[in-house]
C-alpha positions in Angstrom: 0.0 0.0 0.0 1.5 3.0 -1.1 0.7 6.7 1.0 -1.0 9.4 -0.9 1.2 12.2 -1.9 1.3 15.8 -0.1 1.5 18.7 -2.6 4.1 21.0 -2.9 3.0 24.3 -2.8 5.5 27.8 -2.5 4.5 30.5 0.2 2.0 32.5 -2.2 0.6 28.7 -2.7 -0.2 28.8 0.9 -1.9 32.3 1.6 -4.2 31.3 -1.3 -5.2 27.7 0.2 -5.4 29.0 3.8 -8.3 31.1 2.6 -10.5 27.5 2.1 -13.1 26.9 5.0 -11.3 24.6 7.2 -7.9 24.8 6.1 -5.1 25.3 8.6 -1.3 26.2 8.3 1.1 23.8 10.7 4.2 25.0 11.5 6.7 22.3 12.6 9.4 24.5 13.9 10.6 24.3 17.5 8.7 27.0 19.8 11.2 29.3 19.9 11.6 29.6 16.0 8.1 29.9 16.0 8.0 32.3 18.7 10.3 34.7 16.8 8.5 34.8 13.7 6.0 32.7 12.3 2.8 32.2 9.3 1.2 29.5 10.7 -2.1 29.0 12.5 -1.0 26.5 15.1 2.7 25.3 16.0 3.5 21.4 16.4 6.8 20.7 16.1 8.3 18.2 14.1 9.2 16.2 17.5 5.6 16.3 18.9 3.7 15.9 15.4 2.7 12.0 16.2 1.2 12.6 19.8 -0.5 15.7 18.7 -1.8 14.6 15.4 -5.2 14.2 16.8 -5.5 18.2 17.0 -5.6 18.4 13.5 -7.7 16.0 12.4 -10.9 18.7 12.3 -9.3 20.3 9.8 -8.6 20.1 5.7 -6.8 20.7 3.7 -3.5 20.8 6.3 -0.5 23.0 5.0 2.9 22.2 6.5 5.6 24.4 7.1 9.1 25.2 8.6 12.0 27.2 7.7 13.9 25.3 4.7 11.3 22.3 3.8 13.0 19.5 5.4 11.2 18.9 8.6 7.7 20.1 6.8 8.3 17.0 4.0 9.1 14.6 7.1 5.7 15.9 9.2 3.9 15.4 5.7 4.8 12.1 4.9 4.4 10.9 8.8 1.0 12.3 8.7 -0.5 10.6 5.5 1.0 7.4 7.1 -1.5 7.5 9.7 -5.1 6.3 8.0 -7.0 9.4 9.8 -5.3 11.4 7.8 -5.2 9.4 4.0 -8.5 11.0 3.0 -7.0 14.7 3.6 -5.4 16.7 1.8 -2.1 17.4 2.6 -0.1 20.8 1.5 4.0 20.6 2.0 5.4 24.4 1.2 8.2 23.5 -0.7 11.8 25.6 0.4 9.8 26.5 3.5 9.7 30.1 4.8 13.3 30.8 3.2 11.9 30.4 -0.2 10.3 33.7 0.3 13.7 35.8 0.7 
């Protein structure tokens, strides 16, 4: 069985699907980066993004995000594992917030 793709989006991508009833942005930075400066709705980081999965589960479509892509691609693919989540659709801003510079 294989898991549905995420999408890769870039940031002007994201303001445009966070518009859509019931969409939410997921930034899976640590707290402090997220603290500092930050687009997203709600902050999970990568680390806790199994044991609070079940926060997000009202919402879709999901958009993960984090500074450079890399820990937004793992959260993505670790959330369409999970078969709450296969249905969804799942958003992965590709280059994260740096792409934007």
């Amino acid at each position: 069985m294989t898991t549905p793709p995420y999408i890769d989006i870039s940031l002007a991508d994201m303001e445009t699907i966070r518009q859509q009833p019931g969409a939410l942005v997921v930034d899976v930075r640590d707290e402090w980066e997220f603290d500092e400066f930050n687009l997203g709705d709600i902050n999970v980081p990568l680390a806790d993004i199994r044991t609070r999965r079940t926060e997000l589960l009202p919402y879709d479509p999901l958009i993960v995000l984090c500074t450079n892509g890399v820990r937004s691609r793992v959260a993505a693919k670790d959330l369409l594992r999970h078969p709450d989540f296969s249905q969804k659709q799942i958003y992965h801003v590709a280059g994260g917030l740096v792409a934007a510079e």
